[in-house]
Every structure is written in structure tokens, then in C-alpha cells.
C-alpha positions as CSV (number, residue, x, y, z in Angstrom):
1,X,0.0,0.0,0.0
2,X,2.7,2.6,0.9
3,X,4.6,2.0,-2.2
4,X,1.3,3.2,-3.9
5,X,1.2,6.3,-2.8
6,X,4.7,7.7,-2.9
7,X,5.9,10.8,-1.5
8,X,7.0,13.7,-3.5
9,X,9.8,15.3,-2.2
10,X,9.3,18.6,-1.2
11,X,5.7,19.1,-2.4
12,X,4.4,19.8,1.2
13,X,2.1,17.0,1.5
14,X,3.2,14.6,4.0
15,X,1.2,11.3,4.2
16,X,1.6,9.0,7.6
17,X,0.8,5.0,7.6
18,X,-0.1,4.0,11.3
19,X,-2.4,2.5,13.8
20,X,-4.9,4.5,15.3
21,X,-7.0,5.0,18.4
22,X,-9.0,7.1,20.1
23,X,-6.8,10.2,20.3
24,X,-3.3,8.4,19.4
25,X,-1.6,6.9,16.8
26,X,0.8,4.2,16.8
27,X,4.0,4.2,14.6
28,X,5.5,0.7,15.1
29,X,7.3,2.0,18.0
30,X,5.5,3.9,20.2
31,X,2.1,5.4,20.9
32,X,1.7,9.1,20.1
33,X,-0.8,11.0,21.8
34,X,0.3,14.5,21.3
35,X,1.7,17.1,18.8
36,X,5.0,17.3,20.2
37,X,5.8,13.5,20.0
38,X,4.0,13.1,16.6
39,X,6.9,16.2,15.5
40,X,9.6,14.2,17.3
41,X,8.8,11.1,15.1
42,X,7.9,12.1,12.0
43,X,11.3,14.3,12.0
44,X,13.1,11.0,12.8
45,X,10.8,9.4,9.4
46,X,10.8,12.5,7.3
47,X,13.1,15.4,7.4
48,X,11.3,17.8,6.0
49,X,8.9,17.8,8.6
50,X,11.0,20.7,10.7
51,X,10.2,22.5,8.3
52,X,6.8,21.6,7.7
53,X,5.0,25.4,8.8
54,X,7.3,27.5,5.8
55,X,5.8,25.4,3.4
56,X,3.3,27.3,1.0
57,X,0.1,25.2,1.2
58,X,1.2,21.8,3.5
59,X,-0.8,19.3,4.0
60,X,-1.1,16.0,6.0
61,X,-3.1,12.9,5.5
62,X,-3.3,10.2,8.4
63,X,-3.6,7.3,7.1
64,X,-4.6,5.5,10.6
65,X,-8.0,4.6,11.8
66,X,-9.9,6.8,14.4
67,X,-7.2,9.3,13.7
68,X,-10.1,12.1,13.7
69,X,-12.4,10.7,16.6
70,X,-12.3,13.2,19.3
71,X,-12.9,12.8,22.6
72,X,-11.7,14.1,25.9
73,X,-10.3,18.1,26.5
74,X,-6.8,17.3,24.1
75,X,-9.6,16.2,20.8
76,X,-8.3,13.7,18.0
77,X,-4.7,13.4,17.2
78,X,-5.4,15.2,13.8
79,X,-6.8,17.9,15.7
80,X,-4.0,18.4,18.1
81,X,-1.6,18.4,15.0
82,X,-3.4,21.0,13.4
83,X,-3.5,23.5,16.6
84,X,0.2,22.8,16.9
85,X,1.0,24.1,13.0
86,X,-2.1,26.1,12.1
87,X,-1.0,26.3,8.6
88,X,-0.6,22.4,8.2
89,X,-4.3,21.0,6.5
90,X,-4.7,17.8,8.5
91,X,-6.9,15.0,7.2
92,X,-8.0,12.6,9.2
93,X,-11.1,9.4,9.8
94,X,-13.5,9.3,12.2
95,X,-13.7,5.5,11.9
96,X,-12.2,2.7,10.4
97,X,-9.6,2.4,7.6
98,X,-10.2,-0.3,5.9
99,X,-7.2,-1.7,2.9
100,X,-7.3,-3.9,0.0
101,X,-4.9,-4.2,-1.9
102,X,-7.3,-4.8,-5.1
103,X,-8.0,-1.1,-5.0
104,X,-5.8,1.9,-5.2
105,X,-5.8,3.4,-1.5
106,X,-8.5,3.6,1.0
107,X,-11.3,0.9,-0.1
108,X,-13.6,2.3,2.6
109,X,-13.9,4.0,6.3
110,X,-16.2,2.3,8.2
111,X,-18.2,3.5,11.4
112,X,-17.9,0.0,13.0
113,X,-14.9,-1.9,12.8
114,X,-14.9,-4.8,10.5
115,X,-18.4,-4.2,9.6
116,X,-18.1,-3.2,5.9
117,X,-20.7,-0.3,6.2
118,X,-18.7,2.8,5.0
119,X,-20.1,5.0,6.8
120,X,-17.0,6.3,8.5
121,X,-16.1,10.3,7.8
122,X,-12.8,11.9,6.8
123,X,-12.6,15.2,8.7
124,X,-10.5,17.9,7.4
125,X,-8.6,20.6,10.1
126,X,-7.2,23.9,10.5
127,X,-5.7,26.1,12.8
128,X,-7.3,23.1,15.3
129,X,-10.8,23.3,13.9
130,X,-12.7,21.0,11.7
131,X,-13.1,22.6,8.0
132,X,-15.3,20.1,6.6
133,X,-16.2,16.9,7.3
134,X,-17.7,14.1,4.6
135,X,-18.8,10.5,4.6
136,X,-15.9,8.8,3.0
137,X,-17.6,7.4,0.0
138,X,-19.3,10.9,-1.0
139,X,-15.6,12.3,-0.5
140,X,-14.4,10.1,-3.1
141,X,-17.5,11.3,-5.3
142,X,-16.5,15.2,-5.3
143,X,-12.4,14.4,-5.2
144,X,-11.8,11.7,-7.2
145,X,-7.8,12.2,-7.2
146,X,-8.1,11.6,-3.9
147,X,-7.1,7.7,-3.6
């Protein structure tokens, strides 16, 4: 899947593969529940993140399952992220991401995991507040370049 969707160097979009739960991620080697350890990390993965709020128009997409589910005073991880560099677009799922590797990307985000019913939402932030916020499948309907 990763090898898929390959990162351009330098074009401000940052895309991050993990684990998710309610208000963390997990990178493979430790859980991250804040902004300041998600920087610490990705800097150690991708460089260019130190420099990720001079960038024009930067945007990051996690890839990671509940990464927009927000509960408790700190919110989502996504939303954390995006207080932290209020320039950075963060995407992010309020529900399951759900993989196949028949299809290019995300097949579907579902609201229950394992249950197939695509009703999960991507939620878009900035500046620590939600933009917009779309059920998955009609996402894929108005941005089709998206996957």
C-alpha cells in the first residue's frame, strides 16, 4: 500500500501510515498521543517535517483509523496536529480504515470496525478546527484524485 502512494519530495504533503485510536496513533514504535511527540517522530521518518509550517500550502493525511475521533479536552490526534501548525491541512477518519490491496488506497472508512458499512467520515482541520467533514464514500465522489 505505501509504495502506492509515494511521497513527492518537497511538495508539502506529508502522508503518515499508522495504527490508530481514540486520540493516538501508533508508529510501530511507540504510541503518540500528542503534537509534540508526533513532530519528534515524524522528524526522525521525514526530514522535512522541521520545516513543515514555511511550506506554501502543507498538507497532512493520516492514514490511521480513528485518527479524527475526538474525545476528551486534548480532541483527536489530527486535531492536536493541526492546533500545533495552524497552517498544516490535517486530514484525518472518524472511523475505520479499511485496505485492500485490489483497490488503489483507501477501499472504505467504516463506522464500525470490521463491519463493511462505510459509513466512516474523513474530517479535514485547520488552525485546530474542523473545515469540513464528509462520509468517506461521498468524499471520493466530489475528489476523485483523492485515492
Amino acid at each position: 500500500m505505501k509504495g502506492r502512494l509515494k511521497n513527492t519530495e518537497g511538495d508539502g504533503v506529508f502522508r503518515v501510515y499508522a495504527h490508530g485510536n481514540i486520540n493516538m496513533i501508533w508508529n510501530g514504535d511507540n504510541a503518540i498521543y500528542n503534537a509534540a511527540d508526533f513532530d519528534k517522530a515524524m522528524i526522525e521518518k521525514n526530514k522535512n517535517w522541521a520545516k513543515v509550517d514555511s511550506y506554501e500550502r502543507p498538507v497532512l493525511i493520516l492514514f490511521a483509523c480513528l485518527s479524527a475521533t475526538d474525545v476528551g479536552n486534548n480532541g483527536s490526534i489530527a486535531k492536536q496536529i493541526s492546533k500545533a501548525h495552524p497552517k498544516v491541512i490535517v486530514v484525518g477518519f472518524r472511523g475505520f480504515v479499511e485496505y485492500d490491496s485490489s483497490v488503489k488506497g483507501i477501499k472504505r472508512v467504516n463506522r464500525q470496525k470490521g463491519s463493511g458499512d462505510g459509513n466512516g467520515l474523513i474530517i479535514i482541520y485547520k488552525n485546530g478546527k474542523p473545515m469540513h467533514g464528509f462520509k468517506y464514500s461521498e468524499y471520493l465522489k466530489r475528489y476523485t484524485t483523492f485515492n
